[in-house]
C-alpha positions as CSV (number, residue, x, y, z in Angstrom):
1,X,113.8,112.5,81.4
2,X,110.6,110.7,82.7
3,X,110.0,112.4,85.5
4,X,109.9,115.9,83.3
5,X,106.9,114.5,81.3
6,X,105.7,113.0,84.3
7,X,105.4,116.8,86.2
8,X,104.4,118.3,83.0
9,X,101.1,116.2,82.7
10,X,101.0,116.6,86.8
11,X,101.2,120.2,87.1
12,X,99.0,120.7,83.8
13,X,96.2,119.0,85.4
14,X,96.6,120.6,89.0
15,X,96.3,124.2,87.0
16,X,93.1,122.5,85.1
17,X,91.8,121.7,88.6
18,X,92.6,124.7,90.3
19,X,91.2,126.8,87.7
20,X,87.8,124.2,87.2
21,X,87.1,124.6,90.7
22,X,86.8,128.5,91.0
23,X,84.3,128.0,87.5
24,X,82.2,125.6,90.0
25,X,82.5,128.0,92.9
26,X,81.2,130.8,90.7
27,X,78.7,129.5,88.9
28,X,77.6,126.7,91.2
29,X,77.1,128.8,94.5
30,X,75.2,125.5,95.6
31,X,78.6,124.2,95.7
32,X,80.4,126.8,98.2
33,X,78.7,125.4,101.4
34,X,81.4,122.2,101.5
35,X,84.0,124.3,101.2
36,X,83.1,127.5,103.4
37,X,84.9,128.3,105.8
38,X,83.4,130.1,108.9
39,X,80.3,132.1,108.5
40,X,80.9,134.0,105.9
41,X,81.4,132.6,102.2
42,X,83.7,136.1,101.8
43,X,87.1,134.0,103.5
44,X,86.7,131.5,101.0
45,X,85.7,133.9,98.3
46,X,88.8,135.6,98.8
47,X,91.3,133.2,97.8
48,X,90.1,134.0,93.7
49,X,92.9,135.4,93.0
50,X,96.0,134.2,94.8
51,X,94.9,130.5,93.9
52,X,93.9,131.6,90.0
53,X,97.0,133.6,89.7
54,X,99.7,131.8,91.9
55,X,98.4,127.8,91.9
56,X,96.4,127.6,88.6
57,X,98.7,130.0,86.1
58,X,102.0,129.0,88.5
59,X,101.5,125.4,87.7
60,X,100.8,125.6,83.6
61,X,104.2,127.5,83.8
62,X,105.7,124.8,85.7
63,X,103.9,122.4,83.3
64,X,105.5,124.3,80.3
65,X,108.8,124.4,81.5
66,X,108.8,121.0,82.0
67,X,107.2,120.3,79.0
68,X,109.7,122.2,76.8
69,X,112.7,121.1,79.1
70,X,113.3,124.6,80.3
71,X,115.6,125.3,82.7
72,X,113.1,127.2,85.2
73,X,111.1,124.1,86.0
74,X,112.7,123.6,89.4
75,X,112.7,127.1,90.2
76,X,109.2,127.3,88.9
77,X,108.1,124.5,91.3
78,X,109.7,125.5,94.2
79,X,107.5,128.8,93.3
80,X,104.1,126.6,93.5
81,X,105.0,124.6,95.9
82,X,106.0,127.7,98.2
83,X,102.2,129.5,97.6
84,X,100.1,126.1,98.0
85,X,101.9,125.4,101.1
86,X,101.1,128.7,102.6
87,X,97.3,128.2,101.4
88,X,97.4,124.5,102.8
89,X,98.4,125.7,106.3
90,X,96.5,128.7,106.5
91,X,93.5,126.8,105.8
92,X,94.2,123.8,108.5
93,X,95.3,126.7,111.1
94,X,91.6,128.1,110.1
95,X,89.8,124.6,110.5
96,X,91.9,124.1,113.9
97,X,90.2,127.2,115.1
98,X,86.7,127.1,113.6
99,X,86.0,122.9,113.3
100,X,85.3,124.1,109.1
101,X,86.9,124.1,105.8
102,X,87.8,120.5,106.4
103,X,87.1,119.5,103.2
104,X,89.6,122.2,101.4
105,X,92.1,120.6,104.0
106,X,91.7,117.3,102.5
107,X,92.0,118.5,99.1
108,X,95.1,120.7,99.5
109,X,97.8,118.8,101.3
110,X,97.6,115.8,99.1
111,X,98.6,118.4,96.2
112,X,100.8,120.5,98.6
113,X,102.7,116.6,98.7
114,X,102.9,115.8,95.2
115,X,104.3,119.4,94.2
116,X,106.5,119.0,96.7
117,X,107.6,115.7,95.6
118,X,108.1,116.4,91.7
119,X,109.6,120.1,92.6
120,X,112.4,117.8,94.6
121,X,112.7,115.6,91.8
122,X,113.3,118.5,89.4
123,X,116.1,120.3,91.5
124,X,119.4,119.3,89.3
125,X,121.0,118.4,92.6
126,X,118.1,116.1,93.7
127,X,120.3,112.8,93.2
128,X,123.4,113.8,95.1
129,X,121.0,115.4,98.1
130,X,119.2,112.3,97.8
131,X,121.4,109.4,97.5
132,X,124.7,108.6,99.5
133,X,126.4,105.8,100.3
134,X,126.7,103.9,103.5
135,X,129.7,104.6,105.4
136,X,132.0,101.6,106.4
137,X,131.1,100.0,109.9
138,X,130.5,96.5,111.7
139,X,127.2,94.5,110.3
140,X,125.6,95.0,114.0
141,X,126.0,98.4,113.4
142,X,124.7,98.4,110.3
143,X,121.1,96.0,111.4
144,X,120.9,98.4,114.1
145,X,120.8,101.5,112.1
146,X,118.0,99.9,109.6
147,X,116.1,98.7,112.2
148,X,115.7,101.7,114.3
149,X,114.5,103.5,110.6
150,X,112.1,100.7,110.5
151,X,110.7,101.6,113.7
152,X,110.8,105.6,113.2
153,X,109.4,105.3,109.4
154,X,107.0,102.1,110.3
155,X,105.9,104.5,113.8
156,X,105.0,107.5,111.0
157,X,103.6,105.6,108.4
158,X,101.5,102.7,110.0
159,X,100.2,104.9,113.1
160,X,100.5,108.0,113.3
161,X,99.4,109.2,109.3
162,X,96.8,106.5,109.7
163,X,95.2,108.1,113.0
164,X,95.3,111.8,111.8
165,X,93.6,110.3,108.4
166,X,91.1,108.5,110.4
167,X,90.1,111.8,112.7
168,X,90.1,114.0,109.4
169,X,87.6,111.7,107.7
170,X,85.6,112.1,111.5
171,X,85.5,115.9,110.6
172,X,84.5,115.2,107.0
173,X,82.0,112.8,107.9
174,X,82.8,109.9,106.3
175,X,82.2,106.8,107.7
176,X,84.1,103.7,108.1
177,X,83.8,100.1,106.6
178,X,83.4,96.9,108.0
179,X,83.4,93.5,106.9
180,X,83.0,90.0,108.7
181,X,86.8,89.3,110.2
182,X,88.2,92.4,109.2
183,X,90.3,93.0,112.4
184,X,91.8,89.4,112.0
185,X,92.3,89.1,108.0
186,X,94.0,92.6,107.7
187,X,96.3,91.7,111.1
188,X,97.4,88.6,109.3
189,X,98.2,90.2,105.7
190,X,100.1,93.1,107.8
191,X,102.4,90.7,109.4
192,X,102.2,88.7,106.1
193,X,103.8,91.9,104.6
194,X,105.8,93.3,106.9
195,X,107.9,90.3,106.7
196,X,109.2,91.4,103.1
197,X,110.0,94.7,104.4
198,X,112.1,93.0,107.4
199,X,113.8,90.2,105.1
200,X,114.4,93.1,102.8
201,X,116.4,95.2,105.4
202,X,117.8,92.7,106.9
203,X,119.4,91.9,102.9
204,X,120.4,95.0,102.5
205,X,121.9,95.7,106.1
206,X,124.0,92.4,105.5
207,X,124.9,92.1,102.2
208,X,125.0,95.6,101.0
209,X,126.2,96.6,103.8
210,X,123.6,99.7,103.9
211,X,120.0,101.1,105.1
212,X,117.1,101.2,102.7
213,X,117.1,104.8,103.5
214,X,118.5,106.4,100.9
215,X,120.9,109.3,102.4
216,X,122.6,105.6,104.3
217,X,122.0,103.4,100.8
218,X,123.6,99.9,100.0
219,X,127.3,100.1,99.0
220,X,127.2,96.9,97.2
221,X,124.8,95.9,94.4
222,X,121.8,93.4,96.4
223,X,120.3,90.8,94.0
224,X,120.2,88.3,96.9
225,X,117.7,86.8,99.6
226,X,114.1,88.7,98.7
227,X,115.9,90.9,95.9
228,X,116.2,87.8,93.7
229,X,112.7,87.4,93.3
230,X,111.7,91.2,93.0
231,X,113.6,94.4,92.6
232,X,111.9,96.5,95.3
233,X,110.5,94.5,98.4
234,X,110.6,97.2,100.3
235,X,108.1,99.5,97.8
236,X,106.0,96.8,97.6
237,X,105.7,96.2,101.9
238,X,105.0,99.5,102.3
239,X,102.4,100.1,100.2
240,X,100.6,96.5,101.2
241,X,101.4,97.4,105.0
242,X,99.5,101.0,104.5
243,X,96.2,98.8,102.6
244,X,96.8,96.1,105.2
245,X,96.3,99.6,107.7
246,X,93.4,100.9,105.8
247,X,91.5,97.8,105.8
248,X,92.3,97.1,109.6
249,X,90.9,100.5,110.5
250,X,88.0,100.6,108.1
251,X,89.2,103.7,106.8
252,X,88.5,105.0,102.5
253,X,91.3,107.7,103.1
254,X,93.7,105.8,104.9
255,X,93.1,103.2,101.3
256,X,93.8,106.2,99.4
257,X,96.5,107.3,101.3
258,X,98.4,103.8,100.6
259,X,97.6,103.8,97.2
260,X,98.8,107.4,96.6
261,X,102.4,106.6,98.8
262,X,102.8,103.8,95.9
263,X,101.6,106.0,92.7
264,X,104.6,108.9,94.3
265,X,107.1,105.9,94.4
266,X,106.7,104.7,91.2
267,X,106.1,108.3,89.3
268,X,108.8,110.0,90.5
269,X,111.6,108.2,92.9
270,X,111.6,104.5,91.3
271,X,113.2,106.8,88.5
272,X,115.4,108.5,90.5
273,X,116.8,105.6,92.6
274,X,117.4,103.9,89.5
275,X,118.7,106.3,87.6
276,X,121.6,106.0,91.1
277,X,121.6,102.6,91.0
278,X,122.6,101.9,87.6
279,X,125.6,105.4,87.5
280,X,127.3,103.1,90.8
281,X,126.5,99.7,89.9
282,X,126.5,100.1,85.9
283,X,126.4,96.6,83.9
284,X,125.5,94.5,87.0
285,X,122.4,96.9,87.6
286,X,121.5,96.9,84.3
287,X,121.5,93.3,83.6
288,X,119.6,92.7,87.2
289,X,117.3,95.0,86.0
290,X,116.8,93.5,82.7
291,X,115.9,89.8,84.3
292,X,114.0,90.5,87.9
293,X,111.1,92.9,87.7
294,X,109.8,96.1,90.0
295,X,106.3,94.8,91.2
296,X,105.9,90.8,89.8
297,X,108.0,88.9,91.9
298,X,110.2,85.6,89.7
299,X,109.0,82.0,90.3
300,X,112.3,80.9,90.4
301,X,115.4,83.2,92.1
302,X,117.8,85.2,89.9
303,X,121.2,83.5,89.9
304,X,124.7,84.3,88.8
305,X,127.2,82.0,88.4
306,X,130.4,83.3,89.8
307,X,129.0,86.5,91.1
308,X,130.4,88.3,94.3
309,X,129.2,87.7,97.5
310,X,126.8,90.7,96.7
311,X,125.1,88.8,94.4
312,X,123.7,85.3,94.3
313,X,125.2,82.3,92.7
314,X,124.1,79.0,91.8
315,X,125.7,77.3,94.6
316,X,124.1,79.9,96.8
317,X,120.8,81.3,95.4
318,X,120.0,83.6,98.3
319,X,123.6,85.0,99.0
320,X,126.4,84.8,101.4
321,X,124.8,85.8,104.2
C-alpha cells in the first residue's frame, strides 16, 4: 500500500528531525534563544526526554512498522500522534500566556497535522469512517447541502486559517510581501479558481447526486461537466484558492500552508479516495482513470459513447444536466 511507504519515509524523517534538533540544542546553545520559552532556557530544556523518547524513538517505530507492514502501525501512530499533540498544545497554551516559544508553535502543529493525517490513513477502518454514500433526496436538497459545505469549509480555509497564519507570522516576525497590483491580480485568480470548485460541486450535486464531502460522497460515477477535463477540480481549487489567499495577503506561511494542504491531498487521501472510487465504481473508474488525469486538465473532454447519464456521451460531452 502507498500510503504505508509513504508514512514510513514520513515518520522516519520526523524521528531524524526530532532527534537532530535536540543535537543543535545541545551543542549549539547559540541556537536555544529562538526557541526559549520564558526566562529560563530550563522549560525548554526539559522537554529532552519526552520528545527524544516519545516523538523521535515513537516515530522510527511507527516508521518500522510501516516499513515492514506490521500490524502496530496504526496503533503506533495514534501513540505519536497522542504525545506531539500534548507537546503542541502545551506549548501554544505557554506562548498564549508568555507572548514566547512562537517559533516551536510553528514548528509543531504542522507535524502534530501530518501525524494525524497518516495515523488516520493507517487505521484499517479509515475507508468505511471516511467514505459513505449520499443518501437519496431531491437535487435542491442535494445543491443546498454542498453549498452550505462550501461556505463552512471555504469560511475555515480561505479566512479564518489564513488570519491566524498571518498573526502567527506577526509573533514570529516575519514580514509580508508586496508586489505592484497584488490586491487586484490575486482577487482575479481567486475568483478565476473558485469557479472550478463551484462548477465542480455543482457536477457532483447534480449528476452524482452527492457532496464533495466525503462522509455525503457522489452515488454515481462523475466524468461529466469540469470532471471530463480533470479528475479532481475540486483538489486543484483549493489549493489555487489558498495561493490565490497567500498572495492576496502577502503572507510566506499562508503560501506554505496552501502548498502543504495540496502535498497532504495527494500523499495520503488522493489514495484513499481512489482506492473508494474504484471498489464502488470498478471498470468505469478505472477506465476514467486511465484516460483523464489528477492535476493536467485534457484539451479535449472525455467522452463515452452510450454512457449513462452519469457519464458524458458524445451527443452530450458535459452530461445530462
Amino acid at each position: 500500500m502507498k500510503i504505508r511507504r509513504s508514512a514510513s519515509i514520513y515518520f522516519a524523517l520526523q524521528g531524524i528531525a526530532v532527534a537532530a534538533w535536540w543535537i543543535l540544542l545541545f551543542f549549539v546553545p547559540s541556537s536555544r534563544v529562538y526557541f526559549q520559552m520564558g526566562d529560563s532556557e530550563i522549560v525548554l530544556l526539559a522537554f529532552w526526554l519526552p520528545d527524544l523518547f516519545l516523538l523521535a524513538l515513537g516515530s522510527f517505530i511507527v516508521g518500522a512498522f510501516c516499513f515492514f507492514d506490521g500490524k502496530f502501525a496504526a496503533i503506533a501512530a495514534w501513540f505519536v500522534v497522542g504525545a506531539i499533540s500534548y507537546a503542541g498544545f502545551y506549548c501554544l497554551a505557554f506562548a498564549l500566556l508568555t507572548d514566547s516559544g512562537w517559533l516551536g508553535v510553528t514548528l509543531m502543529f504542522p507535524a502534530m497535522i501530518w501525524s494525524g493525517n497518516f495515523a488516520v490513513a493507517l487505521s484499517p477502518s479509515a475507508e468505511n469512517l471516511m467514505f459513505r454514500r449520499s443518501s437519496e433526496g431531491k437535487t435542491s436538497w442535494i445543491l443546498t447541502k454542498t453549498f452550505a459545505q462550501i461556505v463552512v469549509v471555504w469560511g475555515l480555509i480561505l479566512f479564518v486559517f489564513p488570519a491566524l497564519i498571518v498573526r502567527l507570522e506577526t509573533k514570529l516576525g516575519i514580514s509580508q510581501f508586496v508586489f505592484p497590483g497584488q490586491k487586484i491580480i490575486s482577487a482575479v485568480l481567486l475568483c478565476a479558481i473558485s469557479s472550478i470548485g463551484i462548477s465542480g460541486a455543482y457536477t457532483m450535486a447534480k449528476i452524482g447526486r452527492g457532496t464533495p464531502l466525503p462522509l455525503d460522497a457522489a452515488s454515481k460515477l462523475v466524468v461529466a461537466g469540469i470532471y471530463s477535463f480533470v479528475r479532481n477540480p475540486m483538489a486543484i481549487s483549493g489549493i489555487g484558492q489558498g495561493l490565490a489567499v497567500g498572495l492576496f495577503l502577502g503572507s510566506p506561511l499562508v503560501l506554505i500552508y496552501a502548498l502543504m494542504g495540496g502535498l497532504i491531498w495527494q500523499m495520503i487521501f488522493r489514495q484513499l479516495e481512489e482506492a473508494d472510487l474504484l471498489k464502488i465504481f470498478g471498470a468505469d473508474y478505472a477506465e476514467y482513470c486511465r484516460r483523464v488525469r489528477c492535476w493536467i486538465p485534457r484539451i479535449k473532454p472525455y467522452q463515452i459513447d452510450g454512457a449513462a447519464d452519469s457519464s458524458n456521451s458524445i451527443e452530450s460531452p458535459f452530461g445530462k444536466m
